[in-house]
C-alpha positions, 0 to 999 in steps of 0.5 A: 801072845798078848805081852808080844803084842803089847811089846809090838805096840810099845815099839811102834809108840816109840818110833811114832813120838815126836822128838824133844824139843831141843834146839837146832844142833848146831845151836846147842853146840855153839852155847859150848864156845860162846855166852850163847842161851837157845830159847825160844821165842814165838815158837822160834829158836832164838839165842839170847845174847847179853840180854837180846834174843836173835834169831837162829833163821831169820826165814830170808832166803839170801845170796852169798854177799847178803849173808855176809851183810846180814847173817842170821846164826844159822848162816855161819854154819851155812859153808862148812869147814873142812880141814885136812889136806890143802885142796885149791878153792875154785868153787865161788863164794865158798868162805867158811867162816866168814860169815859173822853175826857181830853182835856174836863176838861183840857179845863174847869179847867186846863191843867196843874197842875199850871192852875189848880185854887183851893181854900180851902173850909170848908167840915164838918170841915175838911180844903179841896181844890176845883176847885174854879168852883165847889166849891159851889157844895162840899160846897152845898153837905157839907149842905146837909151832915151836915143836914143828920149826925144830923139826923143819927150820924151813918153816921159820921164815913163815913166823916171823914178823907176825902181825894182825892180832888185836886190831880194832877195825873194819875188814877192807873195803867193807863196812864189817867189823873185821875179826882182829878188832876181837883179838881172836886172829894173827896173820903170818908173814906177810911176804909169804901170803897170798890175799884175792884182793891183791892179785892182778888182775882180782877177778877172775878170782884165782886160788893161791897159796904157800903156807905150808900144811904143817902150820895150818895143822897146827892152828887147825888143831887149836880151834882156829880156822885158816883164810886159806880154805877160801875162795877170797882167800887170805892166806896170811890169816888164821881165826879162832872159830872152834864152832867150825872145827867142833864135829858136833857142830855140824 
């Protein structure tokens, strides 16, 4: 009775303790793709990027453009991703992925334009430049790719005249860096993409798309999100966010 009783106590003790004092999931699980250190800072989780600490949750509370603005990490992870099967966008404002805290990527690829470290890669033929750190996964989408247009030359046409790879810029009609000034993205043709802020009329925002499933499987595959997961949708573009895609994230 009494080794039973101890057994009982043992349990309950064991249900009760507090939990180890482990970063957020979602911040451990972005230290696995980015040059990220959780630490703790007043009692707060932080991630320690070059050097500087930013906070996990920066306790706002704040409305979608205000996040876009002025993201915490905790605001990346704030829309989930979920690949699969193409499904229209009619909620608004949910974008997941483009909620983006620079000093992130500046941290992990570059700055600057100069620290910015591209090379050039063969993609279907055609001469594009990467980030040199994710320049295995364009050239494992390329595999990928290259296998599906000899199963379906109809999916060729979407893959030519590629574009938007390395480009050191702003996100139009913002003051955000855009995700091309990391070498981290490609747009696919053009001719057969649809972007919100093409439409006539923009507002109210209305869903498009003919990029095929095939191609967003493929990139999704990889680590790389698609634009057209989003209400303000861009569905020419496709950027490398293996933190969305990784379940252990979420």
């Amino acid at each position: 009775m009494l080794g039973l009783l101890l057994l009982v106590l043992a349990g309950r003790a064991g249900a009760e303790a507090p939990p180890s004092d482990s970063p957020p999931r979602a911040l451990a699980c972005l230290a696995k793709w980015y040059p990220v250190e959780p630490v703790k800072v007043d009692g707060a989780w932080h991630a320690r990027l070059a050097g500087t600490p930013h906070p996990w949750d920066d306790g706002k509370t704040k409305s979608f453009e205000e996040k876009l603005e002025s993201p915490d990490l905790e605001d990346m992870f704030s829309i989930p991703y979920t690949p699969g099967p193409i499904q229209p966008v009619t909620r608004e404002n949910e974008d997941p992925g483009r909620i983006r805290l620079d000093a992130l990527f500046h941290t992990a690829y570059g700055a600057t334009q100069a620290r910015v470290d591209v090379v050039d890669i063969d993609f279907l033929g055609q001469t594009l430049k990467v980030n040199r750190k994710v320049a295995p996964a364009f050239e494992r989408v390329a595999k990928r790719l290259d296998a599906e247009v000899k199963k379906a030359p109809s999916l060729r046409p979407y893959l030519r005249n590629l574009g938007g790879t390395f480009a050191w810029r702003k996100i139009a009609n913002t003051h955000r860096q855009s995700a091309h000034s990391y070498g981290v993205s490609i747009d696919v043709n053009v001719k057969h993409s649809h972007y919100w802020e093409w439409a006539k009329p923009k507002a109210p925002v209305r869903w498009a798309n003919q990029i095929p499933q095939a191609l967003v499987d493929a990139f999704e595959a990889e680590g790389f999100i698609w634009g057209g997961r989003w209400y303000h949708y861009d569905t020419m573009h496709f950027e490398y966010r293996p933190e969305l895609l990784d379940p252990s994230c979420r």
